[in-house]
C-alpha positions as CSV (number, residue, x, y, z in Angstrom):
1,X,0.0,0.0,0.0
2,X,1.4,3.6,-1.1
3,X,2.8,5.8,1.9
4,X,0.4,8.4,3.0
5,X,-2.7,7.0,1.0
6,X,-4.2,4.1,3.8
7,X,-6.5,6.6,5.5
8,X,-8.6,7.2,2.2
9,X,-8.7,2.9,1.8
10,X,-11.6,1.3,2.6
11,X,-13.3,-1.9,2.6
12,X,-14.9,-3.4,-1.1
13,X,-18.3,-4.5,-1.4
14,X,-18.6,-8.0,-1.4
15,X,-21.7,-8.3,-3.9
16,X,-23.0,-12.2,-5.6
17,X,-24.3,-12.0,-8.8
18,X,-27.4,-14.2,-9.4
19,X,-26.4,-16.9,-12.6
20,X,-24.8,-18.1,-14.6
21,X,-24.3,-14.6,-15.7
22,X,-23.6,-13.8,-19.9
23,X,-20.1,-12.9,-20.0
24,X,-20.8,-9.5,-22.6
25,X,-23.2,-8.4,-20.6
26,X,-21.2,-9.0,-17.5
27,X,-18.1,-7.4,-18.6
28,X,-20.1,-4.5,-19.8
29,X,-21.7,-3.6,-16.4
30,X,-18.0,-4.3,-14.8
31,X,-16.6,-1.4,-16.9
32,X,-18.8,0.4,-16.1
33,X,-18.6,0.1,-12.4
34,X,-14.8,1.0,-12.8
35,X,-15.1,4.0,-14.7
36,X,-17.5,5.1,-11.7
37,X,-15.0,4.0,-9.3
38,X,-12.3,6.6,-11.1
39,X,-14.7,9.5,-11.9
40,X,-17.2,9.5,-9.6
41,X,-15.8,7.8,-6.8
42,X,-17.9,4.4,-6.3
43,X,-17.1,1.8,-3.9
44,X,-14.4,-0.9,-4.3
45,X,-16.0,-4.0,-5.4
46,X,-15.7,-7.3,-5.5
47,X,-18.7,-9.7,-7.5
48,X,-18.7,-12.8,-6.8
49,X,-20.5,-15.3,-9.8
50,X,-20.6,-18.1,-12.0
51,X,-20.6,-17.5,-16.1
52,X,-22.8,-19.3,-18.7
53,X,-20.6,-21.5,-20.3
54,X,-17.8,-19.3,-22.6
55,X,-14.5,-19.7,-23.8
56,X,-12.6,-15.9,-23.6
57,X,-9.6,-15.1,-25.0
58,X,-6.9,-12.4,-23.7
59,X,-5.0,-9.8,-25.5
60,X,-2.3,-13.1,-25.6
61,X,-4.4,-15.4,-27.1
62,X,-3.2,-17.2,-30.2
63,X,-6.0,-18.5,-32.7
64,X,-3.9,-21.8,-32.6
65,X,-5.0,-22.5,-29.0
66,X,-8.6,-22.7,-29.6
67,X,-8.6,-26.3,-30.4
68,X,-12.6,-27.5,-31.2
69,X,-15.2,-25.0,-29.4
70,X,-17.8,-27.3,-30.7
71,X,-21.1,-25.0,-29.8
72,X,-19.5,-23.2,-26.7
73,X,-19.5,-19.4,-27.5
74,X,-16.2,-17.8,-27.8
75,X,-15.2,-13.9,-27.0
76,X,-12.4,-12.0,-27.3
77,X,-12.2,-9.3,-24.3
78,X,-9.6,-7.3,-22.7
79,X,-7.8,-8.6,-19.7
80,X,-4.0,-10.1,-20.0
81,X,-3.7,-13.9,-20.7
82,X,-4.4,-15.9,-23.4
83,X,-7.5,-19.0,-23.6
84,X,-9.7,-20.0,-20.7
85,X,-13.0,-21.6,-20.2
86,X,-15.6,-20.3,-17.7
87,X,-19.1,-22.1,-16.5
88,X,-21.0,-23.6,-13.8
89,X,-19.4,-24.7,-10.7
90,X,-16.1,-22.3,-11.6
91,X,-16.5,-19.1,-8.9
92,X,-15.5,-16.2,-10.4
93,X,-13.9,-13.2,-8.8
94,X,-14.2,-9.7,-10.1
95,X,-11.6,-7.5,-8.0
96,X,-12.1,-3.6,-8.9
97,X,-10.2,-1.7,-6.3
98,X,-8.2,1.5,-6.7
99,X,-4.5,0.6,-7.3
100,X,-4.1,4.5,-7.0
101,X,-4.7,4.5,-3.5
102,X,-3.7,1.1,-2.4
103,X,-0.2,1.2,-4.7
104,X,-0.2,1.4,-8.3
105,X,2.4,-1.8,-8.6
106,X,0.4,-4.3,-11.1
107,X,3.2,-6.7,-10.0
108,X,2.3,-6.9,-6.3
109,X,-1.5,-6.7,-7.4
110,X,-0.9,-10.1,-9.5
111,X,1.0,-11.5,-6.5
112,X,-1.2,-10.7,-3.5
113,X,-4.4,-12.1,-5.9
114,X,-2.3,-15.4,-6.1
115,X,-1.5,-15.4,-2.6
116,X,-5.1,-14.8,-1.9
117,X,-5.8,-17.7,-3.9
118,X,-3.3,-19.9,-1.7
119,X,-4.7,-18.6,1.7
120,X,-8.3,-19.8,0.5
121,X,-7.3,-23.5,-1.0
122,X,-5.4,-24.0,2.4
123,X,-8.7,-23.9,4.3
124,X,-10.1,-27.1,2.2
125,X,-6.1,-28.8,2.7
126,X,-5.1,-27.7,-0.9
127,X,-1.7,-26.7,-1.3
128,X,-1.6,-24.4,-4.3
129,X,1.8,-23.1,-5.7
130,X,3.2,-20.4,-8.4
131,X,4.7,-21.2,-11.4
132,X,7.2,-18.4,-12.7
133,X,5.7,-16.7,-15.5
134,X,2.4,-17.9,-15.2
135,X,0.4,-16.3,-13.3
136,X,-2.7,-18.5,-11.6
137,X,-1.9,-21.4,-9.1
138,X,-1.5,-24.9,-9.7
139,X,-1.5,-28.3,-7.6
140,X,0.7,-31.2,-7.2
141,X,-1.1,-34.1,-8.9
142,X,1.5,-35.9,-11.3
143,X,-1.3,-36.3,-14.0
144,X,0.7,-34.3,-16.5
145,X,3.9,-33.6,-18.2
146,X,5.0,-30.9,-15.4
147,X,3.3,-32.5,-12.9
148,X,1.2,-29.4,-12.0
149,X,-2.6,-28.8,-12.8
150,X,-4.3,-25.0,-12.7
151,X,-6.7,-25.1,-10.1
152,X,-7.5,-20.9,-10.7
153,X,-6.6,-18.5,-13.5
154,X,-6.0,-14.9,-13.1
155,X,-6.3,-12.2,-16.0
156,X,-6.2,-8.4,-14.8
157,X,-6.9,-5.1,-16.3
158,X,-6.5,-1.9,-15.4
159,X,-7.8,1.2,-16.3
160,X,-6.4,4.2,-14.9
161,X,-5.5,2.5,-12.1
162,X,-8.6,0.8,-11.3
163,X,-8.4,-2.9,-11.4
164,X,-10.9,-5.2,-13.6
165,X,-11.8,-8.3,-14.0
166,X,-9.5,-11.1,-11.7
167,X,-9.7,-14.6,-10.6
168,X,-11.4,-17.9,-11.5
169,X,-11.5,-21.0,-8.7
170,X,-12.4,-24.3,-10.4
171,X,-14.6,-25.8,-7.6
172,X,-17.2,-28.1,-9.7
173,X,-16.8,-27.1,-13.7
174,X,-16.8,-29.4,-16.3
175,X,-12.9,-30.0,-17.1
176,X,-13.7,-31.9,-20.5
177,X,-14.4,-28.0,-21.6
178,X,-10.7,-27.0,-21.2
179,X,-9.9,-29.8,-23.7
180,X,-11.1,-27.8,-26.2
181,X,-8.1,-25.0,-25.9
182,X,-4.7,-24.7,-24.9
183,X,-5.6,-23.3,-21.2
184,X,-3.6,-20.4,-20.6
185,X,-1.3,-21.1,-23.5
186,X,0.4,-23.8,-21.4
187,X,0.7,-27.4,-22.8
188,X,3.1,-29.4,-19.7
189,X,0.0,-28.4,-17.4
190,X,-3.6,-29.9,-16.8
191,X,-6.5,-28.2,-15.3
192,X,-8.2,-29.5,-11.8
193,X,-10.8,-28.7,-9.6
194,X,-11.4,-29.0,-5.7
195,X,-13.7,-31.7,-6.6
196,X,-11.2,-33.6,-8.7
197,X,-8.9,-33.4,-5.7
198,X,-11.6,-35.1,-3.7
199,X,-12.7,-31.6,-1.8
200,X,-16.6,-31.1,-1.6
201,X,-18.0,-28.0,-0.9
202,X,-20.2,-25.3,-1.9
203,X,-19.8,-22.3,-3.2
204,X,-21.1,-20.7,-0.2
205,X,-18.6,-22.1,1.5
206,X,-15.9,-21.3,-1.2
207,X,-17.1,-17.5,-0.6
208,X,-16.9,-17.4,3.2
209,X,-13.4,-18.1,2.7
210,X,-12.3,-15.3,0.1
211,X,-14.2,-13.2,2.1
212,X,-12.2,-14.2,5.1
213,X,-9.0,-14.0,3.4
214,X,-9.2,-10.9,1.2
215,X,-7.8,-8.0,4.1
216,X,-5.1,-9.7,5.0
217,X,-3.6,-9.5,1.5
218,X,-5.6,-6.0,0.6
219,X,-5.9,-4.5,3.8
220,X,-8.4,-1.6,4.7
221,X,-6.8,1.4,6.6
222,X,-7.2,1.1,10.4
């Protein structure tokens, strides 16, 4: 967090999103709420939802990597990154906040969402790891050519300094939908899910625990 700037940081709005959400329409409303965070000065936010089935592509994404989308929608959007999948059973994260105030080091944002991400698989006795130079977290499960599945993506933008878009937890998705790309651009690496690890839970319960994490790695001023 910048010197000087804590006392004007406050706490996001936690806000769910009833679903599956259309990701156009979605994305739309999110920029949106991020150009009111910079000129008007509307809250931090943080939605929390699930996406109609979609396959996006980042300002990375090669046409290669889109393998056979069969009738799965595809769109290109804005964040970094390259090919993912979103649906059902994935929770999605959409972190605006105001790197302006909090410290405008993309960086550290990147790193204190994956760290977020670790605190929060802990709590169900996932150990989730980095991987230099791609961003996201993976697990230990020796089902592929690294030896590392994704369990959650991350693709940022921002916008004068106002953060967009963020993370994706697989929970419950369909993995036999990331067959269909090269996920992330990244062919030694699988995809998992809590369930494929053997974790149950809900996404109520998935929620609790971002929510319980997210100050300690984006802390409110005192």
């Amino acid at each position: 967090m910048a010197d000087g700037l804590a006392d004007r940081v406050s706490a996001p709005r936690f806000q769910n999103l009833a679903g599956p959400c259309d990701y156009a329409s979605t994305v739309q409303a999110m920029h949106k709420h991020v150009a009111a965070v910079r000129a008007e000065g509307a809250p931090e936010s943080i939605w929390l939802l699930e996406h109609a089935p979609v396959y996006t592509a980042g300002t990375s994404a090669l046409d290669a990597d889109l393998l056979y989308p069969a009738d799965i929608p595809t769109h290109r959007t804005g964040r970094g990154g390259q090919w993912t999948y979103h649906g059902p059973g994935q929770r999605i994260a959409y972190v605006m906040l105001d790197l302006q105030k909090r410290g405008p080091d993309v960086r550290c944002y990147i790193h204190n969402l994956e760290s977020w991400i670790i605190d929060v698989l802990a709590e169900f006795g996932v150990i989730g790891q980095r991987r230099t130079g791609l961003p996201g977290i993976w697990v230990e499960t020796g089902n592929s050519v690294s030896g590392l599945d994704k369990i959650a993506a991350i693709g940022v933008r921002i916008s004068r300094w106002v953060s967009w878009h963020g993370i994706a937890i697989n929970n419950n998705p369909n993995l036999a939908a990331f067959e269909a790309i090269v996920p992330c651009g990244v062919n030694d690496g699988g995809v998992t899910s809590l369930a494929a690890l053997g974790v149950s839970t809900s996404m109520e319960e998935l929620d609790a625990m971002l929510k319980r994490h997210f100050n300690r790695h984006f802390p409110a001023a005192p």
